[in-house]
C-alpha positions in Angstrom: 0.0 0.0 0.0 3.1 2.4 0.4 3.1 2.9 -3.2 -0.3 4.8 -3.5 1.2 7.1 -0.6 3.2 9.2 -3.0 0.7 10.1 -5.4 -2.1 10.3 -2.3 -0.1 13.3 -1.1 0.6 14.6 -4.2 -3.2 14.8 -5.2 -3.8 16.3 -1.2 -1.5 19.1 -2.4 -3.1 19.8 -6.1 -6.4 19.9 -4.3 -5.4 22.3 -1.8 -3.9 24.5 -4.3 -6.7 24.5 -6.7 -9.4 25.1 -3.8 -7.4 28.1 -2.7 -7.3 29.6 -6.5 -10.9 29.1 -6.4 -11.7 31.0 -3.1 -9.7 34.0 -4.5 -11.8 34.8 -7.5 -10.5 38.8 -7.5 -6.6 37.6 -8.4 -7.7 35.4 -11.1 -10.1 37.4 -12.7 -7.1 40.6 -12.4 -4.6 37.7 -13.9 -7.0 36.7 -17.2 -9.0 39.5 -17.5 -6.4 42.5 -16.4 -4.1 41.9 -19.4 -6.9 41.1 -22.3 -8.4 44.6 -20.7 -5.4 46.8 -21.3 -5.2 45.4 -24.5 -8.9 46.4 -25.3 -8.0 49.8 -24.3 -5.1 50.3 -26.4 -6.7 49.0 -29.2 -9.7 51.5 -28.6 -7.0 54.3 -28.5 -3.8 54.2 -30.7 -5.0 54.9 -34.2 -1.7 53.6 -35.6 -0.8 56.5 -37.3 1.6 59.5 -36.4 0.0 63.0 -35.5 0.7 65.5 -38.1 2.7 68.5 -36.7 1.1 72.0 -36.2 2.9 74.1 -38.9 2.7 78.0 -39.6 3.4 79.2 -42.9 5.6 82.5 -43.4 5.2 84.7 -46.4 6.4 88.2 -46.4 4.1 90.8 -48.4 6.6 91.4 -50.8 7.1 88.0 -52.2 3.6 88.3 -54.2 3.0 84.3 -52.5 -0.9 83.4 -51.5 -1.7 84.2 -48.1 -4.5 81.4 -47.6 -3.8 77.7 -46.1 -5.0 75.7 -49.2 -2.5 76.1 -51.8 0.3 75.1 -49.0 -1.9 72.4 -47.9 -2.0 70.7 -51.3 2.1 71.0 -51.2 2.7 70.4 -47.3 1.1 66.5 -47.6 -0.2 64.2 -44.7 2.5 64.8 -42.6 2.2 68.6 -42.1 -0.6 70.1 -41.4 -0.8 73.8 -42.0 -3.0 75.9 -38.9 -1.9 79.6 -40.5 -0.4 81.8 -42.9 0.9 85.2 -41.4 4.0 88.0 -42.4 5.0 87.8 -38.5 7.5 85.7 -38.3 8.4 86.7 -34.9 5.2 85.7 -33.7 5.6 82.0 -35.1 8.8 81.7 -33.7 7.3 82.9 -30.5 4.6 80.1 -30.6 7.1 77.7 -31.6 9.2 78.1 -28.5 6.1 77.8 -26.8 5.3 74.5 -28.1 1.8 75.3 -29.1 2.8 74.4 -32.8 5.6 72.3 -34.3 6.9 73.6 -37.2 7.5 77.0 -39.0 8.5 77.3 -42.4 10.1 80.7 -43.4 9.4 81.1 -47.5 12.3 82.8 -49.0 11.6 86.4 -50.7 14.1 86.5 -53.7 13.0 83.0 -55.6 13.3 84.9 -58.8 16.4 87.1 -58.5 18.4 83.5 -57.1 16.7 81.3 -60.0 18.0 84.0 -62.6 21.6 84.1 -60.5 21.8 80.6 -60.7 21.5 80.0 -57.4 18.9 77.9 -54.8 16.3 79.8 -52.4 16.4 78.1 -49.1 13.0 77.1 -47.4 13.6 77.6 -43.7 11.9 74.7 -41.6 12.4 75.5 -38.2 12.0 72.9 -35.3 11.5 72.7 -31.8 12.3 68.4 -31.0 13.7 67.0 -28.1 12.9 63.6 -29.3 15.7 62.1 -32.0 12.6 59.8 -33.6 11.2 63.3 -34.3 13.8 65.5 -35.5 14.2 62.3 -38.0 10.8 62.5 -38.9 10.9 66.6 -39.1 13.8 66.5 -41.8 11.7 63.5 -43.9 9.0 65.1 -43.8 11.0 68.8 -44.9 12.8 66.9 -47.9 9.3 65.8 -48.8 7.9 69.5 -49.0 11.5 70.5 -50.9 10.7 67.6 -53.6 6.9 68.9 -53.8 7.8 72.4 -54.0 10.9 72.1 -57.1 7.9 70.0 -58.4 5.6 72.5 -58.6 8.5 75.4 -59.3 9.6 73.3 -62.5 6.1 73.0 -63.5 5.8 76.5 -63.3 8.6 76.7 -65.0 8.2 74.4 -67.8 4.7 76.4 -68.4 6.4 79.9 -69.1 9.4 78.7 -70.9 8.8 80.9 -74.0 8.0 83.9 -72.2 10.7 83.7 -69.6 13.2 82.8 -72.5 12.5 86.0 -74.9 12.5 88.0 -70.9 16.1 87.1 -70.4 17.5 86.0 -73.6 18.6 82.4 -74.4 21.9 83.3 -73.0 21.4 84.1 -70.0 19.0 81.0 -69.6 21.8 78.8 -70.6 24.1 80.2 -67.7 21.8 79.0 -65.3 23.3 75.6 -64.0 21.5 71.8 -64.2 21.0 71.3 -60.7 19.3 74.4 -59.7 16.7 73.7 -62.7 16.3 70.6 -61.5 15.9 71.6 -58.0 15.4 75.6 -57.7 14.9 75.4 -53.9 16.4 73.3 -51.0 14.8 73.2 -47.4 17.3 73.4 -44.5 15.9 72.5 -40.9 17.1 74.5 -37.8 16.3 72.4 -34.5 15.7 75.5 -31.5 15.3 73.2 -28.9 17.9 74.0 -25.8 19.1 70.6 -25.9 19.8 67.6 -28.5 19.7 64.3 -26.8 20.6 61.0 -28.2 18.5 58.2 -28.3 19.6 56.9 -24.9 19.6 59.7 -23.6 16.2 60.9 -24.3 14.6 57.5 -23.1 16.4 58.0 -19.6 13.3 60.1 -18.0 10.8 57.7 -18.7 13.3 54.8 -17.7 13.4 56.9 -14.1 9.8 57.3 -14.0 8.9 54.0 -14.2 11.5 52.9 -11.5 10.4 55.3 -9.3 6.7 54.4 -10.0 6.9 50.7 -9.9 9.4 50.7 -6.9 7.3 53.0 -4.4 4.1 51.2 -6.0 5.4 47.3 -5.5 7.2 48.0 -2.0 4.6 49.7 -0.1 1.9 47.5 -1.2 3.9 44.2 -0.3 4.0 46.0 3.4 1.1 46.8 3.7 -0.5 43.2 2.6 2.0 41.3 4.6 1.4 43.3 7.8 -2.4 42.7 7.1 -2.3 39.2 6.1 0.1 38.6 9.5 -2.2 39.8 11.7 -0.8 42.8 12.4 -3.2 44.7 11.8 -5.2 43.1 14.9 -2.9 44.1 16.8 -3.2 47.9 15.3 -6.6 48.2 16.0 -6.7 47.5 19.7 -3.4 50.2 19.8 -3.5 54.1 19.6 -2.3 53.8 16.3 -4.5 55.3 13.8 -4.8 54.6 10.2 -3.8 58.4 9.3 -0.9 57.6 11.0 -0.2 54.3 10.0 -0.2 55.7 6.7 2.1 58.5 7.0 4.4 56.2 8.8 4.6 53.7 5.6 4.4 57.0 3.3 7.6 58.8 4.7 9.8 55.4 5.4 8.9 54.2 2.0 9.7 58.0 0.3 12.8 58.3 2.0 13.9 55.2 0.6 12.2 55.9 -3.1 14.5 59.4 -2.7 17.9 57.6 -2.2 17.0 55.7 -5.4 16.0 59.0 -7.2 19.2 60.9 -6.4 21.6 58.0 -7.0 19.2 57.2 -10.3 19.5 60.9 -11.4 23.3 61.2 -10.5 24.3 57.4 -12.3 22.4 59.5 -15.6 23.9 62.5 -15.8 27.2 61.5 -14.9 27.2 57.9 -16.8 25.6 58.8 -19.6 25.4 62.5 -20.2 21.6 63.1 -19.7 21.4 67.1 -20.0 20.1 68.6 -17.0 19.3 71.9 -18.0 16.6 72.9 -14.9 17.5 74.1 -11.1 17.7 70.9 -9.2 14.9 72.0 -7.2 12.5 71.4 -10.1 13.6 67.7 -11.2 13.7 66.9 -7.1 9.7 68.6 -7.0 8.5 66.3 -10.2 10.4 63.6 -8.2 8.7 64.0 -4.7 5.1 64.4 -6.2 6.0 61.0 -8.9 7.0 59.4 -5.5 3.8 60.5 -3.7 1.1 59.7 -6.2 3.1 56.4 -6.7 2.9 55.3 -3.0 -0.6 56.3 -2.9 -1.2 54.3 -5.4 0.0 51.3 -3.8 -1.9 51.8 -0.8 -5.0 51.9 -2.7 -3.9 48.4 -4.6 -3.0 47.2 -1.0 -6.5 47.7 0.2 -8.4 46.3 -2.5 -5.4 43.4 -3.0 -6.2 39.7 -0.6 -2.6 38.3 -0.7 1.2 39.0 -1.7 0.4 37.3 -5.4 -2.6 39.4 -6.1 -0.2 42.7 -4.8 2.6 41.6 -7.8 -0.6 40.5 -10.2 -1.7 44.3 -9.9 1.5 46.0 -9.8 2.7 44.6 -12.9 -0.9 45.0 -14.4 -0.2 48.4 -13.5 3.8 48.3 -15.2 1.9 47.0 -18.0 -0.1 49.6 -18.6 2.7 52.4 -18.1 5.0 50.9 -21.0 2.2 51.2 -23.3 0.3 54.2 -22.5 2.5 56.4 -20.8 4.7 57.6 -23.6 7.6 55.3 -22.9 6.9 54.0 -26.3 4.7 55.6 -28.1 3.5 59.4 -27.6 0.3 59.8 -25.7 -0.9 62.5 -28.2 -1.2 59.4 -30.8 -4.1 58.2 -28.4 -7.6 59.1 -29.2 -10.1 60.1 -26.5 -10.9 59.1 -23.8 -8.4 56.9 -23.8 -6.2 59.9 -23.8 -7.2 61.4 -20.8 -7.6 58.0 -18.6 -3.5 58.0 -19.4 -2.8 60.8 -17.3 -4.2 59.2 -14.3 -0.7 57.0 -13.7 1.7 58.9 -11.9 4.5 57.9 -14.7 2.6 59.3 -17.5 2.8 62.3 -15.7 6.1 62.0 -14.9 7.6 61.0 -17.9 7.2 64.2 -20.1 7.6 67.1 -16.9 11.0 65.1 -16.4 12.2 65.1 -19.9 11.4 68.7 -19.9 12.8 70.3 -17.1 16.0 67.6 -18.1 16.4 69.1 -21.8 14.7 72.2 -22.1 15.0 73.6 -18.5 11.3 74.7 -17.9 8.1 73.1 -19.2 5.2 74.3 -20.7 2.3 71.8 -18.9 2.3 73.5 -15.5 -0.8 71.9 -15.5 0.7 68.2 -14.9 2.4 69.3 -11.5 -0.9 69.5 -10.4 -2.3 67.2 -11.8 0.4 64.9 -9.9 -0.2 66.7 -6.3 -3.6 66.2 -7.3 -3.5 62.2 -7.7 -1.5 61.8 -4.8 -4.4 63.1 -2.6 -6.7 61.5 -4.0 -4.7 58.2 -4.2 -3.8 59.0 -0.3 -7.3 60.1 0.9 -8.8 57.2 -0.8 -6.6 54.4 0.5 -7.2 55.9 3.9 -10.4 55.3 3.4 -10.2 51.7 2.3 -7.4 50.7 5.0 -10.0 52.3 7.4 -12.4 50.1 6.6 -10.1 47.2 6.6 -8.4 47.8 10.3 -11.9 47.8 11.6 -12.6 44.7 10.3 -9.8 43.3 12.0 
């Protein structure tokens, strides 16, 4: 009879691990469903195409050039898509630095007098791209418009041969040399961002956001679990230990420790692999503390609603999930369509991603907005895991 012992045991154990699956239905269901649901969502959102870029058009008075959008929307193609035509080309350059448009192409105002002298007009695109993927995608998208423009120039051209011959004489038409027929104008981009990072570079802000996130997220959930699943937290509610102070106690031990791996993060970029860091160190340590903060409140509120250790790492990396493809680690978040777009700015690293890659390489940002936003999801991350854990402690 010993030899049915073995596999008795054996069968005991698959039992007792199948029953407990069973009487946890909230971990399986974030296990199946969570991934299959974060697909759904990025399915609903990304469109699969890139967003044009915002370009103004500048034509000075004197160049005798249309002033309305559709003529330079014909030339300008998918990629570009032109929002006005104006004379002020301080203006543009204004709104460019600004970031409310990306691109401002300068016409030149002597076409004729270089064509006759032999020589090419420049088109001036002008740029204002920390990302390397889109400076690329800026100058392909400028030799485009320099092929459709000597296109339509030569077109032009061909059309008022005669005329422009018996204008200038034969001779002088001759003189004029191959290459600038075949291509009259040439479009040279100028880049006015502060800072040029390479491609490692540029990804290090969103690599430090999501360690930040994740880290603060994971750790302060596992704690919180583990103390609760211990029995611990018996033992806080007959103490005067309050949950407000329960939670400030995990939220400062867990920050301190989420800091340390901030500054020695931040320090191992700059000085390993050159990250720019053009901002006060103030700034990059404020977008730090309030990542940190909305991160660990975060991970209360997946602690409270979370039955076990498995179901803490199930949702945590459910979460990590989500931030590698929605958060802009990837791909922008302006190539999401609503609402998808604005569900992405509530995780922390989404957030965090773009307000550290701007105060890194352009030494201010524009989206004031998202530190808020941030100090705003860690309150309400904070007040409602405080809520939950209230609950919880009194159940103990």
């Amino acid at each position: 009879m010993t030899i049915f012992k073995t596999p008795t045991r054996i069968l005991a154990i698959v039992g007792k691990e199948l029953v407990s699956i069973v009487r946890r239905p909230g971990a399986l269901l974030s296990l199946v469903l969570g991934p299959f649901l974060i697909m759904a969502l990025f399915g609903l959102g990304y469109s699969g195409f890139r967003r044009p870029l915002d370009t103004i058009v500048v034509i000075q008075p004197q160049t005798g050039l249309p002033t309305e959008t559709k003529p330079y929307e014909d030339v300008a193609g998918e990629g570009l898509r032109i929002v006005a035509v104006t004379a002020d080309e301080a203006g543009a350059m204004d709104q460019l630095r600004r970031q409310v448009v990306d691109v401002v192409l300068v016409a030149p105002t002597d076409v004729q007098a270089n064509f006759e002298g032999g020589r090419r007009s420049q088109i001036a695109v002008r740029v204002n791209l920390t990302d390397p993927v889109q400076r690329s995608y800026a100058i392909f998208l400028a030799r485009g418009l320099e092929a459709a423009v000597n296109r339509q120039v030569i077109t032009e051209a061909v059309r008022e041969t005669e005329g422009y011959a018996i204008k200038v004489g034969a001779g002088k038409l001759t003189q004029i040399r191959p290459d600038v027929v075949a291509a009259p104008t040439e479009a040279s981009v100028e880049n006015v961002a502060p800072s040029a990072p390479t491609v490692v570079q540029y990804f290090a802000p969103a690599v430090l956001a999501l360690i930040l996130q994740h880290l603060a997220l994971t750790l302060i959930a596992l704690s919180v679990v583990r103390e609760r699943n211990s029995g611990l937290f018996e033992l806080f509610r007959i103490s005067p230990i309050s949950t407000a102070e329960l939670i400030t106690g995990k939220l400062i031990a867990y920050g301190i420790f989420a800091g340390i791996v901030a500054v020695a993060t931040i320090a191992l970029l700059s000085v390993g692999f050159g990250v720019p860091m053009l901002a006060e160190p103030g700034w990059i340590a404020l977008v730090a503390v309030l990542l940190v903060a909305s991160s660990l409140g975060l991970g209360l509120v997946i602690a409270a609603v979370s039955d076990s250790e498995p179901q803490v790492v199930q949702l945590s990396l459910l979460v990590l999930l989500a931030s590698v493809f929605f958060s802009g680690f990837v791909l922008s978040i302006s190539e999401f369509s609503e609402p998808v777009r604005s569900m992405i700015y509530a995780l922390p690293v989404a957030n965090g991603i773009r307000l550290f890659s701007d105060f890194m390489f352009r030494g201010g940002t524009v989206v004031v907005w998202q530190l808020w936003l941030l100090a705003g999801l860690a309150a309400a991350y904070i007040s409602g895991a405080w809520l939950l854990l209230r609950r919880v402690m009194a159940r103990a």
